[in-house]
KESE-649595 format. One record per atom (N, C-alpha, C): y, x, z; residue in three letters; residue number from 1; atom name. Coordinates in steps of 0.2 Angstrom, whole numbers. Layout:
% KESE-649595
> c2/c1/c3/code/pos/site
> Y/X/Z/ALA/NUM/CA;
...
//
This chain:
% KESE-649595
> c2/c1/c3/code/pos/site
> -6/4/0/UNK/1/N;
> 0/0/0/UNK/1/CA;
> 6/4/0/UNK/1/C;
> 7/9/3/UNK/2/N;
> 12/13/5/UNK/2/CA;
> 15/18/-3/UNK/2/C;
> 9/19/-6/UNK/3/N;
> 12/22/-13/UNK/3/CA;
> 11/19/-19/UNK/3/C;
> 6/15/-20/UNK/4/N;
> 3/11/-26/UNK/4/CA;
> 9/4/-28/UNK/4/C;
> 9/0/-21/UNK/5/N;
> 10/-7/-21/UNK/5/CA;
> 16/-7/-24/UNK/5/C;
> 22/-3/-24/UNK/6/N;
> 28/-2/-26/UNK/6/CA;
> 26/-1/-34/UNK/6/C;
> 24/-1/-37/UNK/7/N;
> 24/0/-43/UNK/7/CA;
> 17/-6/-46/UNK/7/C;
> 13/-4/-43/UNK/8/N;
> 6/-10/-47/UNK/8/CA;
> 4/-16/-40/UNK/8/C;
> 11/-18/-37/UNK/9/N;
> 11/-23/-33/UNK/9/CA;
> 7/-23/-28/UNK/9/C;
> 7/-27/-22/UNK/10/N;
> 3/-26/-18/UNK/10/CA;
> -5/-32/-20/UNK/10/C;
> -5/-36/-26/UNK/11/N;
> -11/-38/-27/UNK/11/CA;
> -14/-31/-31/UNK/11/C;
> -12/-27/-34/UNK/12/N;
> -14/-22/-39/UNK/12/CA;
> -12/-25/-46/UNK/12/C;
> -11/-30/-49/UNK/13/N;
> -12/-32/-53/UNK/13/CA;
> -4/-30/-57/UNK/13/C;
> -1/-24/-57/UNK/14/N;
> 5/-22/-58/UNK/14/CA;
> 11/-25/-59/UNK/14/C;
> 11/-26/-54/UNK/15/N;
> 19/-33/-53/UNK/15/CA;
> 22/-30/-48/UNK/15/C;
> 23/-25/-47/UNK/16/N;
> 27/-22/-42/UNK/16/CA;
> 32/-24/-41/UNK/16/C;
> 38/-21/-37/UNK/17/N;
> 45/-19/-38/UNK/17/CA;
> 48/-17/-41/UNK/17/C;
> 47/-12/-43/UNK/18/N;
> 50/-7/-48/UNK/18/CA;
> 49/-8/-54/UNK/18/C;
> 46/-11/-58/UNK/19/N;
> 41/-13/-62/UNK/19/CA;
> 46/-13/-69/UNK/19/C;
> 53/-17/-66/UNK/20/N;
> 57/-17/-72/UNK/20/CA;
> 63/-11/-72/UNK/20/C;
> 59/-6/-69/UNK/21/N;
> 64/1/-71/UNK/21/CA;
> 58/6/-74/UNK/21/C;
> 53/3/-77/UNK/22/N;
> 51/7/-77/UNK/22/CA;
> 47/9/-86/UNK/22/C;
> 46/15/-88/UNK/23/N;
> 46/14/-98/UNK/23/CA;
> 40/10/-98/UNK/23/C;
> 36/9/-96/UNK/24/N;
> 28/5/-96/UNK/24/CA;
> 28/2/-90/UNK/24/C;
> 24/-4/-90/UNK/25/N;
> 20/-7/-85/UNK/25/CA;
> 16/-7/-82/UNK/25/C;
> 13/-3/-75/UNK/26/N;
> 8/-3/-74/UNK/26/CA;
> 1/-5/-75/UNK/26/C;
> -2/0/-73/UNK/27/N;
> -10/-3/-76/UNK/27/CA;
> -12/-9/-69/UNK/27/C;
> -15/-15/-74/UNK/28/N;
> -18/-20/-69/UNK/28/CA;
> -21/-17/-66/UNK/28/C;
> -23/-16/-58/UNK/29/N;
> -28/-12/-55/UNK/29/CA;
> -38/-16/-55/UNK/29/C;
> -35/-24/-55/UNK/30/N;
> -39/-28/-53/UNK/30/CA;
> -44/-26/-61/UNK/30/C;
> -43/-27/-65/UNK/31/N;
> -45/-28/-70/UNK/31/CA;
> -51/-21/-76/UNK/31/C;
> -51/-14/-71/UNK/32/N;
> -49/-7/-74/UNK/32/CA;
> -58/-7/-75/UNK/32/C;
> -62/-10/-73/UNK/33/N;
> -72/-10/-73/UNK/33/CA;
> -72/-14/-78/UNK/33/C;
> -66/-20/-81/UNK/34/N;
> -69/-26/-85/UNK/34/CA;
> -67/-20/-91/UNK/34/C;
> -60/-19/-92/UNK/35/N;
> -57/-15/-97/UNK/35/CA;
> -61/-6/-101/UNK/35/C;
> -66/-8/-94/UNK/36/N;
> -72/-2/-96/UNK/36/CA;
> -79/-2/-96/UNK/36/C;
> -79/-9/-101/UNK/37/N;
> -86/-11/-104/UNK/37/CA;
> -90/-15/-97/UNK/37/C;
> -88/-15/-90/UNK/38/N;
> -90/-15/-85/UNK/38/CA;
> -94/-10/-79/UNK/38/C;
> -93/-4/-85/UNK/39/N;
> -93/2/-77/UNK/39/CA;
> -87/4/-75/UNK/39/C;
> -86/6/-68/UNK/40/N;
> -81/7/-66/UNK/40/CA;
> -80/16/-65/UNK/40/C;
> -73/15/-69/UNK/41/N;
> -73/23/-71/UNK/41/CA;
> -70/30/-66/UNK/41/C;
> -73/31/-62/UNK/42/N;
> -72/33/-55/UNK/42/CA;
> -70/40/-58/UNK/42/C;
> -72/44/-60/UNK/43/N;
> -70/52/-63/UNK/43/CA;
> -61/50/-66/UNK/43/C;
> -63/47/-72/UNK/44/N;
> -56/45/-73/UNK/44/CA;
> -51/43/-71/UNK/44/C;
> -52/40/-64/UNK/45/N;
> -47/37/-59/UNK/45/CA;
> -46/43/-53/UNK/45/C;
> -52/46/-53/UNK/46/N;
> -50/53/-48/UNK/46/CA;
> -44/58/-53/UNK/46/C;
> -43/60/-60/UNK/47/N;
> -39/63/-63/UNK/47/CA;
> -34/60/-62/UNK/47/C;
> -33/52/-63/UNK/48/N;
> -27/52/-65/UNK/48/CA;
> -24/51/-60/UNK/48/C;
> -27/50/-51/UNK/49/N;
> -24/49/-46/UNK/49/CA;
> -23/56/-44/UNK/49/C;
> -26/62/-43/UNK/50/N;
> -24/69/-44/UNK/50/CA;
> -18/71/-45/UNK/50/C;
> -20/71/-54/UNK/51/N;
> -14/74/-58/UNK/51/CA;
> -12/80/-58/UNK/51/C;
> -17/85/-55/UNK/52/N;
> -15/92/-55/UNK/52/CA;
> -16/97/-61/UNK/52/C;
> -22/92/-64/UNK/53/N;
> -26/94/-69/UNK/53/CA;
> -23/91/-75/UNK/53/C;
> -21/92/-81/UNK/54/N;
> -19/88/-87/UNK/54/CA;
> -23/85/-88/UNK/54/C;
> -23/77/-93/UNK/55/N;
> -28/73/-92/UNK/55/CA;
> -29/72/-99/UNK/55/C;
> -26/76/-102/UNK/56/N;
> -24/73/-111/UNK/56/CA;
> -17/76/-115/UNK/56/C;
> -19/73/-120/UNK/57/N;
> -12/72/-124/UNK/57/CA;
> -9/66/-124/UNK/57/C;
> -8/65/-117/UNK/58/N;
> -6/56/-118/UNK/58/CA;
> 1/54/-114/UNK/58/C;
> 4/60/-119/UNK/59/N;
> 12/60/-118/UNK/59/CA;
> 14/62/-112/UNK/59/C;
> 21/59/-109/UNK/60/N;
> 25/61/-102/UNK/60/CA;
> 20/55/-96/UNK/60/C;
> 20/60/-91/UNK/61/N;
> 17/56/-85/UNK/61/CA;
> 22/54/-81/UNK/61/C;
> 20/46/-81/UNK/62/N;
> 25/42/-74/UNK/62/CA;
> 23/39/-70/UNK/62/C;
> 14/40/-65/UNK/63/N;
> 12/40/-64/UNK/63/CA;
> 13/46/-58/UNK/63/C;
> 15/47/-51/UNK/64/N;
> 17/52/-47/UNK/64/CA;
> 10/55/-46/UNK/64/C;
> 9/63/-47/UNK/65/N;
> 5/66/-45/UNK/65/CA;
> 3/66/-36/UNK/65/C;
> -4/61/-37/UNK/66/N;
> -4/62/-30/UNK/66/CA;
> -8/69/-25/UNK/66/C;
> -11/71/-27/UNK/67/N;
> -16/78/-25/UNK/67/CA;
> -11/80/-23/UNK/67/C;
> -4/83/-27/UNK/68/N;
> -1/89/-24/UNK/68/CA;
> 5/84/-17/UNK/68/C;
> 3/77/-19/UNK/69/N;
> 6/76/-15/UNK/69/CA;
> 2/75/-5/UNK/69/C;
> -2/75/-8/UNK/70/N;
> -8/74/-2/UNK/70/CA;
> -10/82/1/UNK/70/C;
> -10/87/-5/UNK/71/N;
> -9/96/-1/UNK/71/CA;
> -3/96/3/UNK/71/C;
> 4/95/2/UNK/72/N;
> 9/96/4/UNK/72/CA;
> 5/91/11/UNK/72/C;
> 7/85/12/UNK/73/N;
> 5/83/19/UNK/73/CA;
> -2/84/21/UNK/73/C;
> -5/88/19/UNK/74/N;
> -11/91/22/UNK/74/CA;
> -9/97/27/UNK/74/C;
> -3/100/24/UNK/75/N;
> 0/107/27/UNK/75/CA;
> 4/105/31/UNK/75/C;
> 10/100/30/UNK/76/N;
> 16/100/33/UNK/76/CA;
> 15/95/38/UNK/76/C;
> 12/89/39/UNK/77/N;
> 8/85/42/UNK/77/CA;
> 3/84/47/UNK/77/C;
> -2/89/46/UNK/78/N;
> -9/90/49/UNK/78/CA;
> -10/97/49/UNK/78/C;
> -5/101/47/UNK/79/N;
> -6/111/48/UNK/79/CA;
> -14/112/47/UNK/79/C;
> -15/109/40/UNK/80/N;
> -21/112/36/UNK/80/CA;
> -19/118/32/UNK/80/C;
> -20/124/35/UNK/81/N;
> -20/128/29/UNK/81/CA;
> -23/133/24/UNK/81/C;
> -30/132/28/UNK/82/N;
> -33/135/21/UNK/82/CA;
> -36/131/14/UNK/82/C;
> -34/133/8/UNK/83/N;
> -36/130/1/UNK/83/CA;
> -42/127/2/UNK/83/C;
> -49/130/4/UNK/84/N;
> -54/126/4/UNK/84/CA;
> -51/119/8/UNK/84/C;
> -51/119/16/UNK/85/N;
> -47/112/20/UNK/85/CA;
> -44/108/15/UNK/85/C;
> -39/111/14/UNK/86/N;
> -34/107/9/UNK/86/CA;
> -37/102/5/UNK/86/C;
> -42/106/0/UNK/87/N;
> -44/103/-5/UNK/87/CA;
> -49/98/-4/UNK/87/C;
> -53/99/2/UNK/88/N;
> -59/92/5/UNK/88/CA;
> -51/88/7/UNK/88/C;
> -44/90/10/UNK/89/N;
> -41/84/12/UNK/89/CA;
> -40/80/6/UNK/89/C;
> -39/83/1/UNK/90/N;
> -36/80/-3/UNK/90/CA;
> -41/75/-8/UNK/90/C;
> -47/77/-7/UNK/91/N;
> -54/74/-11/UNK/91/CA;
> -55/66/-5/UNK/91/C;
> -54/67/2/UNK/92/N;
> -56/63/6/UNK/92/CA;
> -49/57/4/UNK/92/C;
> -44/59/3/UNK/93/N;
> -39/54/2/UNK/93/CA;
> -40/53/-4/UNK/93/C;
> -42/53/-11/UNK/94/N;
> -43/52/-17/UNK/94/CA;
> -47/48/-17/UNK/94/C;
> -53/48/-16/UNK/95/N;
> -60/46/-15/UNK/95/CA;
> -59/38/-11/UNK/95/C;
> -56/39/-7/UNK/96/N;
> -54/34/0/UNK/96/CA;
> -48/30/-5/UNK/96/C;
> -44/31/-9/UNK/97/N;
> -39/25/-14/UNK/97/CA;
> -46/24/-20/UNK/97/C;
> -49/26/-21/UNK/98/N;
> -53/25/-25/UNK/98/CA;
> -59/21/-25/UNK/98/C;
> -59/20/-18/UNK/99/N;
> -64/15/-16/UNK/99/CA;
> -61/9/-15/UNK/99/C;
> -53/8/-14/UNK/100/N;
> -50/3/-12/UNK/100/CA;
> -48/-1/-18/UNK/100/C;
> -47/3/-23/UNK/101/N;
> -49/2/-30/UNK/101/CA;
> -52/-2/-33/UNK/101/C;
> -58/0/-31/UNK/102/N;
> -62/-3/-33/UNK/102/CA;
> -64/-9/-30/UNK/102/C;
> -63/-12/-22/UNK/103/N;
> -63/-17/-21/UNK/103/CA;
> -57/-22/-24/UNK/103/C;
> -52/-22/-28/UNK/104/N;
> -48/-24/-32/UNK/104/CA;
> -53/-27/-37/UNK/104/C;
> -57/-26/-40/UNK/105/N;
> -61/-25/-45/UNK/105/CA;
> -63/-35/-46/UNK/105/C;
> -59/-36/-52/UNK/106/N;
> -63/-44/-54/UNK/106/CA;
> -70/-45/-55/UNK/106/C;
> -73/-50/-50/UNK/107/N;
> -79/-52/-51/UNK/107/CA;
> -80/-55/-55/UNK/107/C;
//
């Protein structure tokens, strides 16, 4: 709720706030297993919610990288500071919006 809901609303289904400042609309979250033949695309949603890793040629990202934002409050936050740490923090919070994700998911 804290970083998604402002932009793809707090049902998921991108009606946020911000929504009319922005070049695109966000992706419906609810609908992301229908719009992929009905698996649900967990590798691809760890990428784009990451975002440390280039994900393509699919233009400018307006989508806020969250990995580097979740290292920074792994350090400044929680005084994790070895890279390994770091990098489970940041796998544990990825995985953890990724399961919430997925319960958005139309039946």
């Amino acid at each position: 709720m804290l970083n998604c809901a402002v932009c793809h609303g707090v049902s998921g289904k991108g009606d946020g706030k911000v929504v009319e400042f922005l070049n695109r609309r966000p992706t419906d979250l609810t609908i992301i297993q229908k719009n992929s033949k009905g698996v649900f695309p967990f590798d691809r949603l760890y990428e784009v919610i990451d975002g440390r890793v280039a994900v393509g040629p699919h233009g400018p990202r307006e989508m806020p990288i969250f990995g580097r934002d979740y290292s920074q409050e792994a350090g400044e936050y929680y005084g994790i500071t070895t890279p390994k740490d770091i990098d489970s923090y940041v796998r544990g919070r990825i995985v953890a919006l990724i399961g919430y994700i997925y319960s958005l998911q139309e039946k």
